[in-house]
Structures are given as C-alpha cells and as structure tokens.
N, C-alpha and C positions, 0 to 999 in steps of 0.2 A: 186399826181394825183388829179385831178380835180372829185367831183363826180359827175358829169355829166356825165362824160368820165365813171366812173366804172357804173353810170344805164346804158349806153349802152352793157357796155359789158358782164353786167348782164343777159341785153333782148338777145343779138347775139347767149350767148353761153345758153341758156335756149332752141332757137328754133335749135341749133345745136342739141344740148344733144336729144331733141325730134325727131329730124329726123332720128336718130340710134333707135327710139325705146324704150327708155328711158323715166323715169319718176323721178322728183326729190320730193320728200316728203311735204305732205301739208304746214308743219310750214316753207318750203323755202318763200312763196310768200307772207306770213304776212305785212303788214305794220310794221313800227319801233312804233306806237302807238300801236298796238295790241301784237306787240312782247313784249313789254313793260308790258300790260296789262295781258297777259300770264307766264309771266316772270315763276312766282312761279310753273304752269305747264309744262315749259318748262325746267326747272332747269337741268335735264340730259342732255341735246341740248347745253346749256350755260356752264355746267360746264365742258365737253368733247368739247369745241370748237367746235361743228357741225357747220357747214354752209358755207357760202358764204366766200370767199377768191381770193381776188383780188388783187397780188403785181408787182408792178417795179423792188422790192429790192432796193429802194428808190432812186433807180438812175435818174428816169423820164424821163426814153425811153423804154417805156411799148414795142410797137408794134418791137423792136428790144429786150430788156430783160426782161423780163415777164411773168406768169403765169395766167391762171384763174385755182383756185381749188374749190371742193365741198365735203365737208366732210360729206360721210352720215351716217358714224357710230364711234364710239372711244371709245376704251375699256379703264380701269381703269390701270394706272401703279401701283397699290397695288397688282390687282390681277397676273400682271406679272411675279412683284417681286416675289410672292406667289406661282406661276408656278400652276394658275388654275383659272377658270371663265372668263370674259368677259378681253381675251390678243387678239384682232383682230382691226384691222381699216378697212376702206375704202371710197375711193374718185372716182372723176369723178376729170379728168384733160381736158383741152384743150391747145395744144401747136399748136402757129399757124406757119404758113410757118418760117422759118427763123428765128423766136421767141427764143431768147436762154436761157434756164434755168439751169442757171450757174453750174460750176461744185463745187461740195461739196456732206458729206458724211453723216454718221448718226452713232451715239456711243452708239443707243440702236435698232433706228430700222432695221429689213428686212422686203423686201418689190419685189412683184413681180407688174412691168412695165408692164401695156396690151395694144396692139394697139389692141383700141375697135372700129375703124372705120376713115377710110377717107383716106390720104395719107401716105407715110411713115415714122415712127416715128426714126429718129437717137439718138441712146445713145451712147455717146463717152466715153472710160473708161480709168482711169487708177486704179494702185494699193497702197500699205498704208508701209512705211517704218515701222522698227520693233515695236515704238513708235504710229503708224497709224496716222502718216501726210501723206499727201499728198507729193507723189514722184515718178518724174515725168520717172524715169528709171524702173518701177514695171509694172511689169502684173501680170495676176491671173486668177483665174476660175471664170465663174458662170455658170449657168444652164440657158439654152435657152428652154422654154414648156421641162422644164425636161432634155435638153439633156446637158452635161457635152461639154462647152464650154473654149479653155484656150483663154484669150485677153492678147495680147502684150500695150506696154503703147503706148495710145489714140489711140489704135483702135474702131473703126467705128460700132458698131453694126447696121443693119439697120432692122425692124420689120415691116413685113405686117400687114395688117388688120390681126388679129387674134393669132399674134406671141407676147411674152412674154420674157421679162427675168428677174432672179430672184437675186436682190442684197443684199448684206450681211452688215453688218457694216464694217465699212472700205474699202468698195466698194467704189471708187470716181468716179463719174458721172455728167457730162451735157448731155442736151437733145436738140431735137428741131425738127420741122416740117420738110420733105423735099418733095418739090413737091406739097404741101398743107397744111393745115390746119388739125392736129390729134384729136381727142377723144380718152384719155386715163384712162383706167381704174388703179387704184392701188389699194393692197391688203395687208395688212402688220399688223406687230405686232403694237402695242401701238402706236399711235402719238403726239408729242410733237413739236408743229414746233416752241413753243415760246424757247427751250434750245437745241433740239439732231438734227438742223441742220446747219452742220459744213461749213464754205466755204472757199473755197480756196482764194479768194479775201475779203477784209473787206468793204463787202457788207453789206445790213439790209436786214433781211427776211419780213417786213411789209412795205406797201408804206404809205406814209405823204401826210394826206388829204386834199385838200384846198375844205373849203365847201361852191361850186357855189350855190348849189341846197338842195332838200330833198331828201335824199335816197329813193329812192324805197323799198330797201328792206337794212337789214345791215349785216353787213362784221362779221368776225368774233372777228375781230381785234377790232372794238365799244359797243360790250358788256359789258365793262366795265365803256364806260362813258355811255353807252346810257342808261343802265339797272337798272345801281346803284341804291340803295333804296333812 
C-alpha cells in the first residue's frame, strides 16, 4: 500500500470514529518525530502494539480485502499465562461496505465483535475439526449479547448497530460491511496479531509499504524501524 493511500485512510476513519462519539487517545495524532522523541515515555504503547493498523493482508486490494484497526489498550500475555492483571485488549475497527476480512481464527484469543454504529456488520462462521483447522462441514455455538446461539457452517450472522457476538478460539470467522460502512468495537483477552492469527488462506497479516510520502502518523507495524535506538 502506498502511504499516501494509508494518511488517508487514517484522516477518513479518525472523522468516522468522531462522528459515533468517540475519541481516540492523545499519543494517536503525534508526529513520527515526536513519537520518536517520546519513544521512552511511550514504551507501554510500543511494547503492547497500541495504535494505528492499516492492512491489505498484503494482497493490494485494500478497498475489496482490508481492514482499518485501532488498538487502544493491550494487556500483557505473562499476566494471562499467570491468570491475573492486566489479561484485556481493545480496538476500534472499521469494516467498509463489501471490505472482506478474511476468514481465520485465534489459538489464544476470545473476543467479543460489537456493531458500534453505522450499517450492518456480517460475520460468516464456521467450526474447527478436532485438531482446530479449519472445516468447512462444522458448526458450533456462540453467544450473540449473551444469548446462546448454534451456527451451521458459513452461516451468516448479521449485527445491528448495537448487537454483538462473542468468539472463542477456534471460532473461524470473516467479516464485512453490508449496506455500508461499520464501526467496530472489539473486546478480547491479550492480543497478538503478529503470531495468534490463524488464516485460512496463506495470506500476510501486515501490508508492504511503498513510501510515496511522510506518514502522518505511524502504523503499528513501523515501530520497529522507525523507533529503533
């Protein structure tokens, strides 16, 4: 992806997120010089991946496979392990009309799906053979805002503005806009998107930057060149 192309869609989904209401955290709008210059103050932000996430899945057909994420909190996989302290995440997603975010799964997290505003969000499911691949004759349960749900394989969840569902590991899911453009909230244990998500196609979870321009602001994915000592 071009970063041209990602400061846009930086600016589009910042005045989305605002118009639900929403406010994204002071250290999102830094400069990459001041994030840099903050580095040392920032070190919880950098070392839990906070921020900005913009992928293809390195395909380079954003506006058909694609995600914008926003990581505004990430708790520690030691304390998980540990089964106490800071075991939470959470994100601001937008999934735009037709935008498909591929199916695949997670072999550590659960995570509850919220249509936080706008059109209808579809989750397509299937279930995990007894190894937890992907298999495409399984269904399964989950909980829809709490209520005990069984899905047949690739069945259609659809969520209004306000509606929820809650997946497990081994839950296999794609998503996507229908009717519009979604604002999604997710809520989950520990996140890990550089090893615990799984996909059904051999796709890449991070897009390959061609750098037209200067960032506006940086991805979560350049903290490690940009930050380096």
């Amino acid at each position: 992806m071009k970063r041209s192309r990602i400061n846009d869609i930086m600016a589009e989904a910042d005045q989305m997120i605002r118009s639900y209401g929403f406010r994204l955290p002071p250290w999102a709008y830094w400069s990459p010089d001041l994030f840099k210059a903050r580095a040392a103050d920032a070190k919880a932000v950098i070392d839990a991946r906070c921020g900005w996430d913009i992928t293809d899945y390195g395909a380079g057909r954003y506006d058909d496979m694609g995600l914008f994420l926003f990581t505004l909190r990430n708790g520690r996989l030691s304390d998980l392990q540990r089964g106490g302290g800071m075991c939470y995440a959470e994100k601001l997603l937008i999934s735009k009309q037709d935008q498909l975010s591929p199916m695949h799964t997670h072999v550590i997290k659960a995570e509850d799906i919220i249509n936080r505003g706008g059109a209808t969000l579809v989750v397509e499911l299937y279930g995990s053979d007894p190894a937890g691949h992907f298999d495409e004759t399984a269904g399964g349960v989950v909980m829809c805002d709490g209520i005990t749900r069984a899905f047949t394989p690739g069945d259609k969840l659809r969520l209004a503005p306000g509606e929820s569902v809650t997946l497990m590991p081994g839950d296999w899911h794609a998503f996507w806009g229908e009717g519009g453009d979604v604002l999604i909230g997710e809520v989950s244990t520990v996140n890990d998107d550089e090893t615990d998500n799984i996909f059904r196609d051999p796709i890449g979870r991070f897009a390959q930057i061609e750098e037209d321009v200067v960032p506006t602001h940086l991805l979560v994915s350049d903290y490690a060149d940009w930050l380096s000592a």
